[in-house]
C-alpha positions as CSV (number, residue, x, y, z in Angstrom):
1,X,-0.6,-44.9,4.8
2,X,2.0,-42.5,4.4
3,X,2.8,-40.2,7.4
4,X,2.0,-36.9,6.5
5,X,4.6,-35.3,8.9
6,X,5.2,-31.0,8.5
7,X,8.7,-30.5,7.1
8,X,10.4,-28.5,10.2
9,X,9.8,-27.6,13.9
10,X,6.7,-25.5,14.1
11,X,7.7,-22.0,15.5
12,X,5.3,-18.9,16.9
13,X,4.5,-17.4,13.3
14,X,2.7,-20.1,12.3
15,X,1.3,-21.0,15.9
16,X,-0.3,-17.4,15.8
17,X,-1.3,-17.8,12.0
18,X,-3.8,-20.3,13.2
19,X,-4.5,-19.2,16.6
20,X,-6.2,-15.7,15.9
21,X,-8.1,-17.5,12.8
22,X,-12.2,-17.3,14.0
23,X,-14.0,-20.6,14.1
24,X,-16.7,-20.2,11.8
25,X,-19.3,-23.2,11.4
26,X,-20.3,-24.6,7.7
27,X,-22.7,-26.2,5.6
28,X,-20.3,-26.1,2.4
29,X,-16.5,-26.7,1.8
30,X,-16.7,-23.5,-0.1
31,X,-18.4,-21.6,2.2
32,X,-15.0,-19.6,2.5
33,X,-12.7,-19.0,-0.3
34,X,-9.3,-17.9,-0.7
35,X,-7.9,-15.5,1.7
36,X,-10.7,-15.8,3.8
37,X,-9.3,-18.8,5.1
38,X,-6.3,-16.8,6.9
39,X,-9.3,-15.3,8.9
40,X,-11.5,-18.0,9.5
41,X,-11.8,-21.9,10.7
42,X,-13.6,-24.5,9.2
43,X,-14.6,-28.0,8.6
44,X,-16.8,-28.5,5.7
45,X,-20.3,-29.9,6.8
46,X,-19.2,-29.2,10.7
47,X,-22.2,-26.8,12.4
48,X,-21.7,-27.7,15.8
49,X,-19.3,-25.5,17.9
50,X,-18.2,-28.0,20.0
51,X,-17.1,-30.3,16.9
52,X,-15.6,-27.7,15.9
53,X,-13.7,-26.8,18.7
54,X,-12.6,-30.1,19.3
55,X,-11.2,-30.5,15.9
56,X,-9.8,-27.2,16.3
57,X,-7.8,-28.2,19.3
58,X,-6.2,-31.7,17.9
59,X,-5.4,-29.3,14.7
60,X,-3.4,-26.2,17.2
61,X,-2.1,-29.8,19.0
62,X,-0.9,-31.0,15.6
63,X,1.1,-27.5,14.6
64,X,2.4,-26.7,18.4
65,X,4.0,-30.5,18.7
66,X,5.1,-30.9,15.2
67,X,2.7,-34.1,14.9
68,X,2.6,-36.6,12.4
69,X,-0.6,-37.6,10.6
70,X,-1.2,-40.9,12.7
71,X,-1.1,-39.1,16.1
72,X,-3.6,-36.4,14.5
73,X,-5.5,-39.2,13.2
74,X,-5.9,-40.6,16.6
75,X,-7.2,-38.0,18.1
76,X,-9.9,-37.4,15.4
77,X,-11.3,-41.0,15.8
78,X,-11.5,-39.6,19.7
79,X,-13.7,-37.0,18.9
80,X,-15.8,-39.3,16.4
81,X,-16.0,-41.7,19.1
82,X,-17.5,-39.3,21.3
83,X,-19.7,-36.8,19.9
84,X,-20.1,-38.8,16.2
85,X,-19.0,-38.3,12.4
86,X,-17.6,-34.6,11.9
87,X,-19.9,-33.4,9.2
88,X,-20.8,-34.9,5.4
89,X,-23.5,-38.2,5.0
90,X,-23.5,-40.7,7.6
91,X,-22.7,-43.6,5.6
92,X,-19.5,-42.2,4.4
93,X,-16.9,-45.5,3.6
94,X,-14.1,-45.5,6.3
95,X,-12.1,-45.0,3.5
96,X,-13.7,-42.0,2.8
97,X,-13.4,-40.4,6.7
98,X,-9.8,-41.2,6.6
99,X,-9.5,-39.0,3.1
100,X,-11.0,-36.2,5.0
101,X,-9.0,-36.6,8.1
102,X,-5.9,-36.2,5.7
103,X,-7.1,-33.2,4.2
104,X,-7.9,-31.4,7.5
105,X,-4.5,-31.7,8.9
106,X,-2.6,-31.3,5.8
107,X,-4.6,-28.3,4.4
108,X,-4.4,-27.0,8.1
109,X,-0.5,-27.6,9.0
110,X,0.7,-26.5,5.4
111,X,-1.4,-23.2,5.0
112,X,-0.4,-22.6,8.6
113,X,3.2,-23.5,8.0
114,X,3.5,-21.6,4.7
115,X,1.5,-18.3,6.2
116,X,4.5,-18.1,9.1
117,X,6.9,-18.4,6.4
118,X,6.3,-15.8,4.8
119,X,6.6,-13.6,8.0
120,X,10.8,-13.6,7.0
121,X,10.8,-15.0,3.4
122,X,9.5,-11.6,2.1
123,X,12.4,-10.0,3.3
124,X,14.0,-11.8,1.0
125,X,14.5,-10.3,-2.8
126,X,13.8,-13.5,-4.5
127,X,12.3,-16.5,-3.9
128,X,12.8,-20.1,-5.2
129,X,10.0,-23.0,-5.4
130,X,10.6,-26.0,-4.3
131,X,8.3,-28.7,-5.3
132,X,8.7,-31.6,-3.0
133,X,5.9,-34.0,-3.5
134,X,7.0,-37.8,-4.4
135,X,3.9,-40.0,-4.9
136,X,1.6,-38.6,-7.9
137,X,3.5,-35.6,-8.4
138,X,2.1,-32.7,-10.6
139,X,3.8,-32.1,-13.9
140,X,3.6,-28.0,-13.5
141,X,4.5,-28.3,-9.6
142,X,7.8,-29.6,-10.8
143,X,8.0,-27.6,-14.2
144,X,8.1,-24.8,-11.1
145,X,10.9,-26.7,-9.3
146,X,14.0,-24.0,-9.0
147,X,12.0,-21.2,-10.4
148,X,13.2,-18.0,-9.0
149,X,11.5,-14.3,-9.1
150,X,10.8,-11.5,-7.3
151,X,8.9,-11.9,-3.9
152,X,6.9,-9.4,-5.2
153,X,6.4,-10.8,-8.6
154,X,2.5,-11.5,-8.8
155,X,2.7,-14.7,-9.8
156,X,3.3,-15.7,-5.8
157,X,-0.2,-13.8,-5.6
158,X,-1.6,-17.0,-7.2
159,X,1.3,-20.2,-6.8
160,X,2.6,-19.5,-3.5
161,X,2.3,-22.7,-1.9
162,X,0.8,-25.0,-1.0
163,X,-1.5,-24.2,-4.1
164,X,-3.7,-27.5,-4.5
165,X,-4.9,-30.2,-2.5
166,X,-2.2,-32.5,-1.2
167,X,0.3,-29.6,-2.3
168,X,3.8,-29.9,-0.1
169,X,5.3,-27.7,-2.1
170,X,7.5,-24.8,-0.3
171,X,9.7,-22.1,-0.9
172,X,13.1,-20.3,0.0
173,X,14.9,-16.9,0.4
174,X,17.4,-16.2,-1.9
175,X,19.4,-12.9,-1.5
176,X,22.0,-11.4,-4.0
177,X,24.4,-13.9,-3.0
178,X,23.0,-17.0,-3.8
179,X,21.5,-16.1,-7.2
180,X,25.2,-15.4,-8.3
181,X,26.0,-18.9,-6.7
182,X,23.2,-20.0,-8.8
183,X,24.8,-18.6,-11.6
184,X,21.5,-16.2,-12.2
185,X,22.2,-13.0,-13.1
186,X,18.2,-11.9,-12.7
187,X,15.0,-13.5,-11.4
188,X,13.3,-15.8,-14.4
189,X,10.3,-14.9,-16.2
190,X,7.4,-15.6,-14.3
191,X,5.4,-19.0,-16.1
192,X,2.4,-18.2,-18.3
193,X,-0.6,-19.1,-16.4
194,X,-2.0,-23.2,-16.7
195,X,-5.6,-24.0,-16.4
196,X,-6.6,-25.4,-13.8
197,X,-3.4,-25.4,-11.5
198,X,-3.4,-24.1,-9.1
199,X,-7.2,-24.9,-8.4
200,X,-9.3,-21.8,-8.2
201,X,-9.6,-22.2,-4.6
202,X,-5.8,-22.4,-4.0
203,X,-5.0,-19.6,-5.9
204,X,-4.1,-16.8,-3.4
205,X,-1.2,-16.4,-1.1
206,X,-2.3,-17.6,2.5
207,X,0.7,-15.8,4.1
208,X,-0.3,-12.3,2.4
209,X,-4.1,-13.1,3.4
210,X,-3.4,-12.9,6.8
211,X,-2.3,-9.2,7.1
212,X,-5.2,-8.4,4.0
213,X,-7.9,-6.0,5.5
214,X,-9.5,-7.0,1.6
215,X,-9.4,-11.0,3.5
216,X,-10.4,-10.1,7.0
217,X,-13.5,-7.8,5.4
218,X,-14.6,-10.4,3.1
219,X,-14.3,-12.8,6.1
220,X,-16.9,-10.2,7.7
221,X,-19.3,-10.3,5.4
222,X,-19.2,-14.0,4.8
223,X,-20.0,-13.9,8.8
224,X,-22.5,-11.5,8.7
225,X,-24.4,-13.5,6.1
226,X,-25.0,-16.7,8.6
227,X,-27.7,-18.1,9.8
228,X,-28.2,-15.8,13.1
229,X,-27.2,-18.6,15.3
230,X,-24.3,-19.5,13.5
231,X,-23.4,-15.7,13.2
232,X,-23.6,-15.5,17.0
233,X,-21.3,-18.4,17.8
234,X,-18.6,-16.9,15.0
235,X,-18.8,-13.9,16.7
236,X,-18.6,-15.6,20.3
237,X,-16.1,-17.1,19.1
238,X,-14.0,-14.0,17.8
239,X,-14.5,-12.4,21.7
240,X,-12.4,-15.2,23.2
241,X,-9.8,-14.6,20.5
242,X,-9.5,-11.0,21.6
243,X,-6.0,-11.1,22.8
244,X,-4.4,-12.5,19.3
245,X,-5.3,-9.8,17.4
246,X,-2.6,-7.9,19.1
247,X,-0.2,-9.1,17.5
248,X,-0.8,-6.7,14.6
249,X,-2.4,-4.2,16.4
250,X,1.0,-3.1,19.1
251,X,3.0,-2.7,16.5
252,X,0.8,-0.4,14.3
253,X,0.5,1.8,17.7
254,X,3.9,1.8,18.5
255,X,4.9,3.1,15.0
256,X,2.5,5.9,15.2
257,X,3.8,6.5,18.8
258,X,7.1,6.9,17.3
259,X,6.2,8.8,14.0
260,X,4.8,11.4,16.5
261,X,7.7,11.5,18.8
262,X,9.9,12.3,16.0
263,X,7.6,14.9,14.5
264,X,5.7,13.1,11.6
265,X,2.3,15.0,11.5
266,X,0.5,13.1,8.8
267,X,-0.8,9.7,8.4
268,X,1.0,7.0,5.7
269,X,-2.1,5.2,5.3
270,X,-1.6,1.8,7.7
271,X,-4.5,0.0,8.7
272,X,-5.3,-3.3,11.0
273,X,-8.2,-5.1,11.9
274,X,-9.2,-4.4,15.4
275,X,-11.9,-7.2,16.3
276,X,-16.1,-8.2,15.0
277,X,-18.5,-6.3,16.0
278,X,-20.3,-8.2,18.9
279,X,-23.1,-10.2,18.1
280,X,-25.2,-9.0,21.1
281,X,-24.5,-5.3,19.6
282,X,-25.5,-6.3,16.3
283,X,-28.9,-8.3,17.8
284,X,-29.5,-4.7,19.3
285,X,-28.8,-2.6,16.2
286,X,-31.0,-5.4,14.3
287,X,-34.5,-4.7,16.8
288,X,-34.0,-0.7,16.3
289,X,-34.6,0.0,19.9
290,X,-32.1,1.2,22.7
291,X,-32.8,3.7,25.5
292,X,-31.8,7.1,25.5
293,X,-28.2,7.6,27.5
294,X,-29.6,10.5,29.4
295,X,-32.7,9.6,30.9
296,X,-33.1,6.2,30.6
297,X,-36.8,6.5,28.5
298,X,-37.2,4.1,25.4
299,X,-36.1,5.4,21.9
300,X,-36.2,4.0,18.7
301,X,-34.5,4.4,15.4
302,X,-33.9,2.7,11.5
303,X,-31.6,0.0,11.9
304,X,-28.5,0.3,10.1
305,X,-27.2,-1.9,7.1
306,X,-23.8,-3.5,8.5
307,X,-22.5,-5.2,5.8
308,X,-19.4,-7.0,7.5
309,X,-18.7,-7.3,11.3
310,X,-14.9,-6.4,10.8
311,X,-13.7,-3.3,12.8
312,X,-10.6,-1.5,11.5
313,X,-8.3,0.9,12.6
314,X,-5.8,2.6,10.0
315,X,-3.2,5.4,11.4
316,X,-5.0,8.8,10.3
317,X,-7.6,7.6,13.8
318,X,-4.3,6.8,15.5
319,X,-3.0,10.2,14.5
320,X,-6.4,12.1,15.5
321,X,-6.1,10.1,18.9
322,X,-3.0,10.8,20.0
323,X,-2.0,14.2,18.7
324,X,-0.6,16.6,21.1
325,X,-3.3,19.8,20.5
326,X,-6.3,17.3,21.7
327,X,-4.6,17.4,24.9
328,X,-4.0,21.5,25.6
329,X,-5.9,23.1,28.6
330,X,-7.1,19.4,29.4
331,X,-4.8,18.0,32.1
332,X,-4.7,14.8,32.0
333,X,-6.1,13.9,29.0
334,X,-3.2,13.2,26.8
335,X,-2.2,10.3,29.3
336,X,-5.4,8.9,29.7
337,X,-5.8,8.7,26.2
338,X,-2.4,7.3,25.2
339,X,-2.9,4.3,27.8
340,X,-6.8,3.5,26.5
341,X,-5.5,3.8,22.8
342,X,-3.3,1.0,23.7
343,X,-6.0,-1.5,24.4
344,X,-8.7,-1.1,22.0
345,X,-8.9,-4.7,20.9
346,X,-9.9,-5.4,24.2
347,X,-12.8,-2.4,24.3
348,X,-14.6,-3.8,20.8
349,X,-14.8,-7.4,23.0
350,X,-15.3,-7.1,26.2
351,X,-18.8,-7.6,27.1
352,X,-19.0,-5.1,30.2
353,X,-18.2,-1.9,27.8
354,X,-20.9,0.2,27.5
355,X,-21.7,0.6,23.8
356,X,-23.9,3.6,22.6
357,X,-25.3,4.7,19.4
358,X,-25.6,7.4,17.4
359,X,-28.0,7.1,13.6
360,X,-26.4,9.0,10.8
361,X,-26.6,13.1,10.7
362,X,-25.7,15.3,7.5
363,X,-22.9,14.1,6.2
364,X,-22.3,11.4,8.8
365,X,-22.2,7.7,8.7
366,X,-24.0,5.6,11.7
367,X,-21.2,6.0,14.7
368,X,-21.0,3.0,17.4
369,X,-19.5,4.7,20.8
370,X,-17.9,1.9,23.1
371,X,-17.5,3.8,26.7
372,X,-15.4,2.4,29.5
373,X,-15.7,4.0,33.4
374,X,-12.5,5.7,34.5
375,X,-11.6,6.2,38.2
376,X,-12.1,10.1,37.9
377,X,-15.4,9.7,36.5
378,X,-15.3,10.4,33.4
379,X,-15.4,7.7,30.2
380,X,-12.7,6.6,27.6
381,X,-14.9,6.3,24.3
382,X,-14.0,4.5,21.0
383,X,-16.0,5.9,18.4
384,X,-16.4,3.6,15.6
385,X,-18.3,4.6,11.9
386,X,-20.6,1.8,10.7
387,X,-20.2,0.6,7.6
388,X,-17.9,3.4,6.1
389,X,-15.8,2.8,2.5
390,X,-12.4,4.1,4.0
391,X,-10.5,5.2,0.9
392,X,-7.2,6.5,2.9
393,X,-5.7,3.3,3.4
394,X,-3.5,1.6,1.3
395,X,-5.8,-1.1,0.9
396,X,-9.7,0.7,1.2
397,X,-12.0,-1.5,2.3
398,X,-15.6,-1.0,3.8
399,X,-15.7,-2.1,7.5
400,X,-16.6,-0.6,10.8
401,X,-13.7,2.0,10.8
402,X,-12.2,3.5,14.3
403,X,-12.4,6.8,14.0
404,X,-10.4,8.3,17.5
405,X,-10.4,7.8,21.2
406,X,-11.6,11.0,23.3
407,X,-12.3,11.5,27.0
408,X,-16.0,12.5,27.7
409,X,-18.4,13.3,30.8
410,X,-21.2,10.7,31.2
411,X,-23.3,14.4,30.6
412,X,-21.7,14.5,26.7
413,X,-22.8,11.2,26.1
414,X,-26.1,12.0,26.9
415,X,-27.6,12.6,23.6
416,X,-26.5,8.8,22.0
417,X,-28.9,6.0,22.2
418,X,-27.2,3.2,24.9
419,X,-27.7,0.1,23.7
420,X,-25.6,-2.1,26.3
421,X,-24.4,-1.7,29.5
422,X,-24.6,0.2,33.1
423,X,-23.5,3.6,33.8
């Protein structure tokens, strides 16, 4: 058997491509689709969150030490060894489990490889594909082989590799330079479309998919749609995951920071997923029943719809946070404020914030309110609008949308519903 080795060193791009990806377990090898597998971890058939985990691990093994197929292999027939097949019938041929070994780690260390890629190939004007598979090639895969165009020609939207199983196709940067060296004086024409190839379910662009709110909400509602126990461990799972989600969310605020130092006033229309909703919050939203912040006596209201777990965050709430007028004849404030914005990821998954709830007014959407304790007293609160169709974003999606960070007395928050939490 061949060893299915990556073709370079791994580096952090692609190391954080899979890291901040949320295990999800599986009954079907479809169950996710296209870019909502830049969002989310699988293994088709594989329900059990310790399975999961474990093949997980000897997958972020594989990409951080640049391991070859037999080493990943291995470890696989550890975990099989120990806690049983991984998913699928249990008579399945040895022949059969080996297949599906392949296909985890090379589906897994190509996507991932590919995704980080992408991180500095579209800085690049052009790129050129580079088909490199040498047993049972694919006669399109090397029709493609030299191809340049565009990095934003849409045809990458669909053939950016790998796109098919087995695929170890790649890709390079080409600037000005080198197409003259190629003796190019353009990009080609982009080919006409072939049925069938790339698959349906490889056609999408897994390093675009990863910075897709349009992936990461569609990832939310697949989660949402789980069995409730399944639901809950995703959603577990996305807690303990917290801290990767910064690496999209720091730069977003430090480019706002800076838009406002230098005296932009108005939003460009930026967004990034913050985090999932938590599954104990959604449990509590589901029973319609919270206690009133005030006075502690029982309340109960209509449950809301949420139709994905994702929580975003574009730039206009980044704006309405951190705007200098919020702060005038409030001492104080402005500081507070600009130090809480800075760790919201952390607020939508930490399991001692208070989270409170307010049903939809006139003209309002259903607003979550996640309240930390500062030292003076008072509360930082994230208020969050359930289930609202953003449309000023470059890419509108429907999610649990941040709407700004404020300062409040434990007295102004006496009129939500508290669903979680001590004062």
């Amino acid at each position: 058997m061949p060893d299915f080795r990556i073709a370079y060193r791994p580096f952090p791009q692609q190391q954080a491509y899979f890291r901040r990806k949320v295990s999800m377990p599986s009954a079907r090898w479809d169950d996710l689709m296209h870019g909502e597998h830049a969002h989310g971890f699988m293994a088709a058939g594989v329900a059990r969150m310790d399975v999961l985990e474990d093949i997980r691990q000897a997958v972020q093994d594989a990409i951080d030490r640049g391991e070859g197929f037999p080493a990943f292999q291995a470890r696989m027939r550890s975990i099989i060894a120990d806690k049983g097949w991984i998913g699928g019938a249990g008579d399945e041929s040895e022949a059969r489990r080996a297949w599906r070994m392949r296909m985890i780690y090379q589906t897994n260390l190509r996507t991932s490889y590919m995704a980080g890629r992408w991180e500095e190939l579209q800085k690049f004007p052009y790129l050129r594909y580079q088909h490199n598979t040498i047993n049972n090639p694919r006669h399109e895969h090397q029709a493609w082989d030299g191809l340049v165009l565009a990095s934003n020609d849409p045809w990458w939207d669909t053939h950016y590799p790998p796109n098919g199983w087995g695929c170890r196709c790649t890709v390079t940067g080409i600037g000005k330079g080198r197409m003259r060296v190629l003796g190019k004086d353009g990009p080609d024409a982009a080919p006409n479309p072939s049925e069938g190839d790339p698959p349906p379910e490889w056609a999408y662009h897994p390093g675009k998919a990863a910075r897709s709110l349009p992936a990461a909400e569609s990832f939310g509602r697949k989660v949402m749609a789980l069995p409730p126990e399944w639901r809950k461990a995703a959603l577990d799972d996305a807690q303990n995951r917290r801290v990767d989600w910064f690496g999209d969310f720091v730069p977003l605020v430090a480019q706002v920071r800076q838009e406002i130092a230098t005296g932009r006033t108005f939003a460009q229309g930026y967004a990034t997923p913050v985090g999932f909703v938590p599954s104990d919050i959604i449990g509590a939203l589901a029973t319609g029943a919270g206690e009133r912040a005030a006075s502690g006596a029982a309340v109960t209201f209509s449950p809301p719809t949420l139709s994905t777990a994702l929580v975003a965050l574009n730039d206009r709430a980044l704006y309405h946070s951190l705007r200098d007028h919020k702060a005038v004849g409030r001492p104080g404030i402005q500081a507070a404020i600009a130090r809480e914005v800075g760790t919201l990821p952390y607020w939508v998954s930490d399991p001692e914030t208070i989270v409170l709830y307010e049903p939809a007014r006139a003209q309002a959407t259903e607003m979550l309110v996640f309240a930390r304790a500062l030292a003076d007293g008072r509360y930082a609160t994230l208020h969050i609008d359930v289930g609202l169709k953003e449309g000023r974003t470059r890419e509108p999606v429907q999610a649990n949308w941040v709407r700004t960070v404020e300062i409040k007395t434990r007295q102004q928050l006496g009129g939500f519903i508290k669903l979680r939490g001590e004062w």
